[in-house]
MARGU-105178 format. One record per atom (N, C-alpha, C): residue in one letter; x, y negated, z negated. Coordinates in nm, 2 decimals. Layout:
% residues N
<'A', <X, Y, Z>>
...
END
This chain:
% residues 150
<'X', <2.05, 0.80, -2.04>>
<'X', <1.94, 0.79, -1.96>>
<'X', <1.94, 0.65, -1.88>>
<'X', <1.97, 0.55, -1.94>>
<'X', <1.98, 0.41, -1.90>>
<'X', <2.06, 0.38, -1.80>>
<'X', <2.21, 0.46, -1.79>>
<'X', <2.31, 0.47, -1.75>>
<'X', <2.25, 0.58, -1.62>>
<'X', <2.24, 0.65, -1.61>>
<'X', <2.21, 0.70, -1.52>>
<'X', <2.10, 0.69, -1.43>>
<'X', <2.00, 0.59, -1.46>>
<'X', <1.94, 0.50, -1.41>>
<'X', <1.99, 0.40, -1.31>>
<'X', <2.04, 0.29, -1.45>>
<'X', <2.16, 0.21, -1.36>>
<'X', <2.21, 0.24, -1.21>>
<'X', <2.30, 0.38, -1.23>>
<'X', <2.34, 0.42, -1.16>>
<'X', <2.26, 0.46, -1.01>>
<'X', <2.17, 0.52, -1.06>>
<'X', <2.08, 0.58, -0.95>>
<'X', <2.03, 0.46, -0.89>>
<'X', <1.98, 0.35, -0.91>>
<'X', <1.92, 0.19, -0.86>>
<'X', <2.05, 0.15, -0.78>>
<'X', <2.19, 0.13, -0.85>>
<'X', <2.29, 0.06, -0.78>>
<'X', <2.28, 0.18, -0.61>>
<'X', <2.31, 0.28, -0.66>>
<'X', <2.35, 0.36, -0.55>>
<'X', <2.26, 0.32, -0.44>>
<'X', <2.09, 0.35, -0.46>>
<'X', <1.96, 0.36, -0.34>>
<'X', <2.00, 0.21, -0.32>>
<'X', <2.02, 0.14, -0.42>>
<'X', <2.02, -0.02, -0.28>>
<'X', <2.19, -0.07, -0.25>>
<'X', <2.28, 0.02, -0.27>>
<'X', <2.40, -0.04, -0.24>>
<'X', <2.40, 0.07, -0.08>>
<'X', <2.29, 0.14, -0.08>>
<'X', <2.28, 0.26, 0.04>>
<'X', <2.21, 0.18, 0.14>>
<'X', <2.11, 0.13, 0.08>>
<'X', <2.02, 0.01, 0.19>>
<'X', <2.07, -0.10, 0.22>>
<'X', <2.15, -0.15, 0.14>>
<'X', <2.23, -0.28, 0.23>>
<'X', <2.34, -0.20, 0.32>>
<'X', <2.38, -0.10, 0.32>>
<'X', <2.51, -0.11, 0.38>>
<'X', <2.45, -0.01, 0.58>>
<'X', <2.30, 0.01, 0.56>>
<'X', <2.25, 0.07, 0.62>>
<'X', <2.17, -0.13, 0.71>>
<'X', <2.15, -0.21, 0.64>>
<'X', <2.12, -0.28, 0.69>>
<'X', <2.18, -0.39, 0.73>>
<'X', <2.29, -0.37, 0.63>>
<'X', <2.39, -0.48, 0.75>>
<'X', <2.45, -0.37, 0.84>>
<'X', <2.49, -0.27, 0.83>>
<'X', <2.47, -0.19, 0.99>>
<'X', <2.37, -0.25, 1.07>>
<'X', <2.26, -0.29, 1.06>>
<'X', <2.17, -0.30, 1.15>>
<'X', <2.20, -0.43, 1.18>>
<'X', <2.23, -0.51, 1.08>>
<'X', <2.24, -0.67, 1.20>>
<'X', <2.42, -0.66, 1.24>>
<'X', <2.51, -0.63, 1.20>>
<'X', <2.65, -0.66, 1.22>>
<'X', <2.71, -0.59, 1.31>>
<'X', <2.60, -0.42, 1.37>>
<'X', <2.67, -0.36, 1.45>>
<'X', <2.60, -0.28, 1.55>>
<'X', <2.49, -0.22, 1.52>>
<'X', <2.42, -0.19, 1.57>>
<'X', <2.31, -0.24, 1.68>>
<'X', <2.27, -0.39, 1.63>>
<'X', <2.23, -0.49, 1.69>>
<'X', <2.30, -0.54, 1.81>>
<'X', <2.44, -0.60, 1.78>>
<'X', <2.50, -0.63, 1.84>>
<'X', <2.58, -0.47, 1.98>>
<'X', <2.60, -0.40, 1.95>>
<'X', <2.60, -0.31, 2.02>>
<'X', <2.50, -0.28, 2.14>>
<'X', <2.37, -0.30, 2.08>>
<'X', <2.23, -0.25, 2.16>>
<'X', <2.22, -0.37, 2.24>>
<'X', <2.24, -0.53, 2.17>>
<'X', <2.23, -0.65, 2.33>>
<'X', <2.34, -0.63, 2.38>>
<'X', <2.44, -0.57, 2.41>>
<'X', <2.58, -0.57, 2.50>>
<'X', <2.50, -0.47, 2.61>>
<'X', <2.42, -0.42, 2.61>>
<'X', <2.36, -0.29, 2.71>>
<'X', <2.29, -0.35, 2.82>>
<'X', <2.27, -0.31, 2.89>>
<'X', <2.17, -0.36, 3.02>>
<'X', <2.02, -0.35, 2.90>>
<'X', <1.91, -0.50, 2.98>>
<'X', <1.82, -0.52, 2.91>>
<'X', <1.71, -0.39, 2.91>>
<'X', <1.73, -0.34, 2.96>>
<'X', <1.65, -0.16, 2.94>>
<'X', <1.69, -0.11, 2.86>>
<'X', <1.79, -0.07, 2.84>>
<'X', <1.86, -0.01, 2.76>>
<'X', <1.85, -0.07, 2.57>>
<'X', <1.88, -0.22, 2.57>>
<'X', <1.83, -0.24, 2.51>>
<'X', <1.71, -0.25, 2.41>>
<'X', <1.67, -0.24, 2.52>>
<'X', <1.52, -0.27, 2.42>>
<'X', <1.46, -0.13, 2.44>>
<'X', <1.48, -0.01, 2.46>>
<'X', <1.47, 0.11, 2.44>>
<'X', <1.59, 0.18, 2.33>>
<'X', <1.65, 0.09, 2.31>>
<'X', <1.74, 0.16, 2.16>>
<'X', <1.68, 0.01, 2.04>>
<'X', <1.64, -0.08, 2.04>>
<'X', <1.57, -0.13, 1.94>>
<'X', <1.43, -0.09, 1.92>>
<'X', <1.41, -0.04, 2.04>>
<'X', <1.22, 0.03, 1.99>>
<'X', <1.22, 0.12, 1.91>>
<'X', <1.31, 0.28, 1.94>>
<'X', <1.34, 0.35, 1.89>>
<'X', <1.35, 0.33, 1.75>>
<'X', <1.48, 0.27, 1.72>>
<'X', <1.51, 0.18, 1.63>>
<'X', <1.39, 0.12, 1.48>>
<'X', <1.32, 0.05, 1.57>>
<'X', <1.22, 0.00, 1.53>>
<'X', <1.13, 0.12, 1.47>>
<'X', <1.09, 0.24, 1.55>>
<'X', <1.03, 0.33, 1.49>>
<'X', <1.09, 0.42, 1.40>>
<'X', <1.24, 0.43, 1.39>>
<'X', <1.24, 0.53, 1.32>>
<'X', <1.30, 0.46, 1.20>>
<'X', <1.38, 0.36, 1.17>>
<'X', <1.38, 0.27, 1.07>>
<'X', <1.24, 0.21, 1.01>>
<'X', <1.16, 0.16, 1.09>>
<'X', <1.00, 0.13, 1.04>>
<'X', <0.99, 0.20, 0.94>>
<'X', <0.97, 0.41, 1.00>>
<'X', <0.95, 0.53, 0.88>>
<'X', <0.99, 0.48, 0.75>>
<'X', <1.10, 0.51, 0.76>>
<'X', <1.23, 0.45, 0.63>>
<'X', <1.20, 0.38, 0.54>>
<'X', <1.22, 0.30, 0.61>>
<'X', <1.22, 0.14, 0.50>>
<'X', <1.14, 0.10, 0.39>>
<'X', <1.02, 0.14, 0.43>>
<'X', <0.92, 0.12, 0.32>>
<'X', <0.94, 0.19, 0.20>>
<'X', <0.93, 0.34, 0.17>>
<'X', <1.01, 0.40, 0.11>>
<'X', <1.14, 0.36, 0.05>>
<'X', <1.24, 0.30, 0.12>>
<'X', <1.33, 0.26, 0.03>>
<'X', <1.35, 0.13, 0.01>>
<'X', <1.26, 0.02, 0.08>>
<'X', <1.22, -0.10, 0.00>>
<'X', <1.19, -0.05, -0.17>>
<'X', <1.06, 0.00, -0.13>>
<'X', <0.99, 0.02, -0.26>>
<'X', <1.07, 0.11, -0.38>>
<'X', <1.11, 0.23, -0.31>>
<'X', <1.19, 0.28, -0.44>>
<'X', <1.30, 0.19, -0.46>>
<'X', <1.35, 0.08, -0.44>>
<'X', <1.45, 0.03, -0.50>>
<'X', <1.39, -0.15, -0.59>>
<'X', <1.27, -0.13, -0.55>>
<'X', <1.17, -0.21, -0.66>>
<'X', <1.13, -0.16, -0.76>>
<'X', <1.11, -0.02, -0.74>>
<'X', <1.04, 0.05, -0.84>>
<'X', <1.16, 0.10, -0.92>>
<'X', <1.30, 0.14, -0.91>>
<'X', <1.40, 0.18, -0.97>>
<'X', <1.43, 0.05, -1.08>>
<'X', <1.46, -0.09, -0.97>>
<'X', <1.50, -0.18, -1.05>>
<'X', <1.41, -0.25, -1.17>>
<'X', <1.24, -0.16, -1.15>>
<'X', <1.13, -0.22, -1.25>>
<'X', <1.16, -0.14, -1.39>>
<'X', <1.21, -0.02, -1.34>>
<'X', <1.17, 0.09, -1.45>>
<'X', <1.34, 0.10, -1.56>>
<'X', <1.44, 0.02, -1.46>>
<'X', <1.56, 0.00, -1.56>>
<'X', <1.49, -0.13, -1.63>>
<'X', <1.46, -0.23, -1.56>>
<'X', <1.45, -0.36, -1.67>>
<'X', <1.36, -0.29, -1.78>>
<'X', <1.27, -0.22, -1.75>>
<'X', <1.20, -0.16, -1.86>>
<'X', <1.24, -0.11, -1.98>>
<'X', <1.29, -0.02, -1.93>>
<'X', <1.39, 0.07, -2.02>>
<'X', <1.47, 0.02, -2.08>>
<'X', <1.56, -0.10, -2.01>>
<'X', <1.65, -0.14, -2.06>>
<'X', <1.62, -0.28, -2.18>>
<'X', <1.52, -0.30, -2.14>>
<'X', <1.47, -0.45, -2.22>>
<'X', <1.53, -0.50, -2.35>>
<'X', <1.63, -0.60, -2.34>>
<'X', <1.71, -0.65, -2.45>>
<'X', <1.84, -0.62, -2.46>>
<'X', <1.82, -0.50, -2.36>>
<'X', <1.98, -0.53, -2.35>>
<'X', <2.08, -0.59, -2.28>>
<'X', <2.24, -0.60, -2.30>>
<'X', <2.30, -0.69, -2.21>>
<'X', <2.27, -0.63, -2.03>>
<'X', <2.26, -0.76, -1.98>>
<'X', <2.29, -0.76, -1.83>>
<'X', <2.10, -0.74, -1.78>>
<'X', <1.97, -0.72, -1.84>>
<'X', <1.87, -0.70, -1.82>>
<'X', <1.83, -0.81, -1.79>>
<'X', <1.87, -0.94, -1.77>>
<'X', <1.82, -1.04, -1.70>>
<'X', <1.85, -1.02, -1.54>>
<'X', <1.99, -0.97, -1.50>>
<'X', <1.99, -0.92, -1.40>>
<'X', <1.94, -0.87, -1.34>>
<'X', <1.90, -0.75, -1.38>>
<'X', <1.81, -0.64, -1.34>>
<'X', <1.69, -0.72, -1.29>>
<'X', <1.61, -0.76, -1.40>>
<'X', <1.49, -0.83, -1.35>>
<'X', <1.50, -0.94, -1.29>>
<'X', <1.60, -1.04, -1.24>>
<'X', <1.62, -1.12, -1.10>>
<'X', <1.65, -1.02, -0.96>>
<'X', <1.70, -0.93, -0.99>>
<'X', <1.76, -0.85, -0.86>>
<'X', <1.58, -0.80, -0.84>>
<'X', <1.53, -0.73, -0.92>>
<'X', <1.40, -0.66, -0.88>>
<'X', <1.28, -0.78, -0.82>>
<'X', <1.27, -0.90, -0.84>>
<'X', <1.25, -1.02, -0.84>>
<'X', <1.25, -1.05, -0.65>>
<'X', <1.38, -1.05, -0.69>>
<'X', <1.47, -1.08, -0.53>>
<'X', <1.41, -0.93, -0.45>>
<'X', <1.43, -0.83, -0.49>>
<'X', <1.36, -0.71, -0.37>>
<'X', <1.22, -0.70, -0.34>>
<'X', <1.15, -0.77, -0.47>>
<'X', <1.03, -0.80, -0.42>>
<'X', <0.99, -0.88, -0.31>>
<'X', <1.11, -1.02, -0.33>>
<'X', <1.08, -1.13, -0.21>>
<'X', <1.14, -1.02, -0.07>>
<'X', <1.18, -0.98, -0.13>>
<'X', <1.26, -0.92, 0.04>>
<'X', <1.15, -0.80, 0.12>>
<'X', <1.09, -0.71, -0.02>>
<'X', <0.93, -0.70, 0.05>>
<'X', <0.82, -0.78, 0.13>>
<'X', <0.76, -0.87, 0.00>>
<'X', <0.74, -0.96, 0.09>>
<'X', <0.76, -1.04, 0.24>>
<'X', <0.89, -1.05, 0.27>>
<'X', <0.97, -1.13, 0.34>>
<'X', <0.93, -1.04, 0.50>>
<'X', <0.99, -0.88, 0.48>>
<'X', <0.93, -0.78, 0.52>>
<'X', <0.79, -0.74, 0.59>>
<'X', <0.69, -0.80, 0.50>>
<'X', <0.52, -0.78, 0.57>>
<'X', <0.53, -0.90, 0.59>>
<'X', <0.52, -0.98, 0.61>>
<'X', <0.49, -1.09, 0.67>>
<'X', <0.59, -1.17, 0.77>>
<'X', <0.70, -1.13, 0.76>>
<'X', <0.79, -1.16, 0.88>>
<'X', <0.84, -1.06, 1.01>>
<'X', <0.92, -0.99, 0.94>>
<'X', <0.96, -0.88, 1.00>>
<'X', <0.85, -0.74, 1.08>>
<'X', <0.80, -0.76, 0.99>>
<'X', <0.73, -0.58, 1.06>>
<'X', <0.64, -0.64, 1.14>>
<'X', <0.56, -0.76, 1.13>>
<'X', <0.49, -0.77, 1.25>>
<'X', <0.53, -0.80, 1.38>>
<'X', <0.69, -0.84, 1.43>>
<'X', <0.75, -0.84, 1.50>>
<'X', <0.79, -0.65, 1.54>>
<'X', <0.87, -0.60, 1.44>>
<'X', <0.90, -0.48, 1.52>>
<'X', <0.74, -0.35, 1.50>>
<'X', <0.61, -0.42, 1.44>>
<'X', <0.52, -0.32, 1.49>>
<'X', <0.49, -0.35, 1.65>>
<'X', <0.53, -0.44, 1.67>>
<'X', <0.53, -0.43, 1.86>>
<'X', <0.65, -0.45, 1.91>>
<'X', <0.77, -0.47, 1.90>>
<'X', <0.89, -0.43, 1.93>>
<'X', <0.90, -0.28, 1.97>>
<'X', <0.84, -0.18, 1.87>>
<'X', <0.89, -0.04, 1.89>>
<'X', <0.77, -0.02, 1.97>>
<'X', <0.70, -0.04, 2.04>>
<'X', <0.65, 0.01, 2.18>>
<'X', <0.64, -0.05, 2.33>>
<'X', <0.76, -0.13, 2.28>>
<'X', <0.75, -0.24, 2.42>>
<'X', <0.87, -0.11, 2.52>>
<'X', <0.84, -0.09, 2.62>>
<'X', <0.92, -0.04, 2.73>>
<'X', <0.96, -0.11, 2.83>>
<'X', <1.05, -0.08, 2.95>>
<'X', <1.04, -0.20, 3.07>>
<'X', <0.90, -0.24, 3.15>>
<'X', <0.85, -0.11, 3.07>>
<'X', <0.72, -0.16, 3.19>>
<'X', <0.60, -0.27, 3.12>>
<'X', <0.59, -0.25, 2.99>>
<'X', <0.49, -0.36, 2.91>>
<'X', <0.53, -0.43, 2.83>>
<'X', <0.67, -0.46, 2.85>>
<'X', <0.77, -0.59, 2.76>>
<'X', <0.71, -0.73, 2.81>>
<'X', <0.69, -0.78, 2.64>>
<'X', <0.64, -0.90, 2.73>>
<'X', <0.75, -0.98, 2.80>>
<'X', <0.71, -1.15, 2.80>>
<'X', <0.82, -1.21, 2.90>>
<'X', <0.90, -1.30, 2.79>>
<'X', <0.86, -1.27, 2.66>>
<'X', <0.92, -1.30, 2.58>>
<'X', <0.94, -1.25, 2.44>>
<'X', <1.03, -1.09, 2.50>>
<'X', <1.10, -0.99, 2.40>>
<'X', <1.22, -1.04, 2.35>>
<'X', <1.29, -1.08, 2.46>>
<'X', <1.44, -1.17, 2.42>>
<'X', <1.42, -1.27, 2.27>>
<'X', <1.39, -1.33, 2.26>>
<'X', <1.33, -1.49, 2.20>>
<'X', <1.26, -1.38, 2.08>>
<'X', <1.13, -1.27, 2.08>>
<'X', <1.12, -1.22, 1.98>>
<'X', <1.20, -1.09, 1.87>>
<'X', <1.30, -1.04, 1.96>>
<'X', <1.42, -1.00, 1.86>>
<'X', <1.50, -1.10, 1.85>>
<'X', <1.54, -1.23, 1.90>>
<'X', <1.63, -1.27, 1.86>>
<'X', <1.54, -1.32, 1.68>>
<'X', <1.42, -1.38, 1.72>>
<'X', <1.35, -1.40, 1.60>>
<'X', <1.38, -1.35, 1.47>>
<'X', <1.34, -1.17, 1.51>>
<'X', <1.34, -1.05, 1.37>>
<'X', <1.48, -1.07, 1.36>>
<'X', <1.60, -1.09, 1.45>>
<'X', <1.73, -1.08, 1.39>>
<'X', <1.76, -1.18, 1.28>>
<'X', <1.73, -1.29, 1.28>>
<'X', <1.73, -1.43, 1.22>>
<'X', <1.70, -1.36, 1.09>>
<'X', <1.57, -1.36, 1.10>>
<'X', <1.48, -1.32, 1.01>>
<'X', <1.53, -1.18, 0.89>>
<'X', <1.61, -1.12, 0.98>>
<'X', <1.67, -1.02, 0.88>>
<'X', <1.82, -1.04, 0.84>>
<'X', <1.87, -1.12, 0.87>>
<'X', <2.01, -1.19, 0.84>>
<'X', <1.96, -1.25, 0.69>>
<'X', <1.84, -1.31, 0.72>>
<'X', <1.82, -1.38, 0.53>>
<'X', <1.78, -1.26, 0.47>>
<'X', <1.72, -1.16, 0.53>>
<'X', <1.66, -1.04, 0.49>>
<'X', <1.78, -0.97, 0.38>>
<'X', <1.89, -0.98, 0.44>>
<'X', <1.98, -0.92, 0.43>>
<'X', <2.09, -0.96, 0.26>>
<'X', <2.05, -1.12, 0.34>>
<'X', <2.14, -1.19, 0.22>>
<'X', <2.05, -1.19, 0.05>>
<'X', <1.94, -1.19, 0.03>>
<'X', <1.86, -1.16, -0.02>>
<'X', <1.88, -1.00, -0.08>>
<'X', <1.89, -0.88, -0.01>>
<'X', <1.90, -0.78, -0.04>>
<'X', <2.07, -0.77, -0.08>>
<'X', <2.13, -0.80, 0.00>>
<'X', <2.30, -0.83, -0.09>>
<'X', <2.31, -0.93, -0.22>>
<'X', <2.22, -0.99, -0.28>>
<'X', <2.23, -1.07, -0.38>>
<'X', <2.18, -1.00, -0.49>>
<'X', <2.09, -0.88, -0.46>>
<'X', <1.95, -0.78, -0.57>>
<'X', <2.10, -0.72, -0.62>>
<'X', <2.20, -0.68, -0.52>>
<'X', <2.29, -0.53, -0.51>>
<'X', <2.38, -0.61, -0.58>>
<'X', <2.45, -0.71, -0.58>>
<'X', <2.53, -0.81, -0.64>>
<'X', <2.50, -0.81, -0.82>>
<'X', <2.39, -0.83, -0.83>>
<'X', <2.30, -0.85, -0.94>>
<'X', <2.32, -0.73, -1.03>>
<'X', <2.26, -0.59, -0.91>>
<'X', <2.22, -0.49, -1.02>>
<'X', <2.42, -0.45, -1.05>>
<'X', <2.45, -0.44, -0.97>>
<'X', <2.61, -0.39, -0.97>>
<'X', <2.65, -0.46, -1.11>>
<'X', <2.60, -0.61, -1.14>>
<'X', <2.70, -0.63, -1.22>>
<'X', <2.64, -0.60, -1.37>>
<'X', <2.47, -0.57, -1.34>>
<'X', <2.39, -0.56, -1.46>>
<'X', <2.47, -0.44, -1.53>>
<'X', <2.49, -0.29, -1.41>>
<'X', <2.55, -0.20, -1.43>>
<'X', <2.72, -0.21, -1.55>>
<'X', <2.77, -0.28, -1.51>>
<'X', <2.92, -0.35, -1.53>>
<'X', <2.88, -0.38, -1.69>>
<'X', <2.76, -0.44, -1.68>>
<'X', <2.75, -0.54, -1.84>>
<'X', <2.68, -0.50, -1.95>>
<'X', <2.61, -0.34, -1.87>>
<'X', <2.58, -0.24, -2.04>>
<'X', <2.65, -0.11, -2.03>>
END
């Protein structure tokens, strides 16, 4: 049971980091090489249909890494567990109060009601989710090796 927990937690957030550093290492960078319309109509998008997402797999990978430390409590590598779930909490956090209030108006800006300073506010959320990021590769670092050590 434990084990297949493990497992299930490593997978859902080694699924969300590799979906999120897509979003800063390639995707990002792909969408500013476009004419500025263009861009900022594939980060709105973006913005809305990752928005959907995220929360859901923030949280189930809070809630995965809560319910291993639980379960697992006292065994080897459960300090891990409960620093990684620790760390995805901050990265929730990090999330409502940094990030989403930027892309809740990012994903409806068009050329016609972009403000005059969209540039300067994705470059912001990019920043902002590059720590986002390293943060969520540290939880996955964490649970991977909790996995390894029972």
């Amino acid at each position: 049971m434990i084990d297949a927990l493990g497992i299930g937690t490593v997978v859902l957030i080694g699924l969300m980091v590799g979906v999120e550093l897509s979003v800063a290492f390639v995707v990002n960078r792909i969408l500013d090489a476009l004419p500025d319309e263009a861009t900022l109509l594939g980060r709105a998008h973006g913005g809305r249909m990752l928005g959907a997402l995220m929360p859901f797999w923030y949280l189930g990978s809070v809630a995965l890494s809560a319910i291993w430390a639980v379960a697992a409590w006292g065994e080897p590598g459960t300090g891990l567990v409960v620093t990684a779930a620790a760390l995805l909490v901050a990265s929730v956090v990090m999330s409502l109060a940094l990030l989403v209030p930027i892309n809740n108006r990012a994903k409806t800006w068009t050329a016609e009601n972009r403000p005059a300073d969209w540039e300067e506010q994705s470059g912001r959320w990019d920043r902002y989710h590059y720590v986002r990021v390293a943060v969520i590769v540290a939880a996955f670092t964490l649970v991977t090796a909790a996995l390894a050590a029972g």
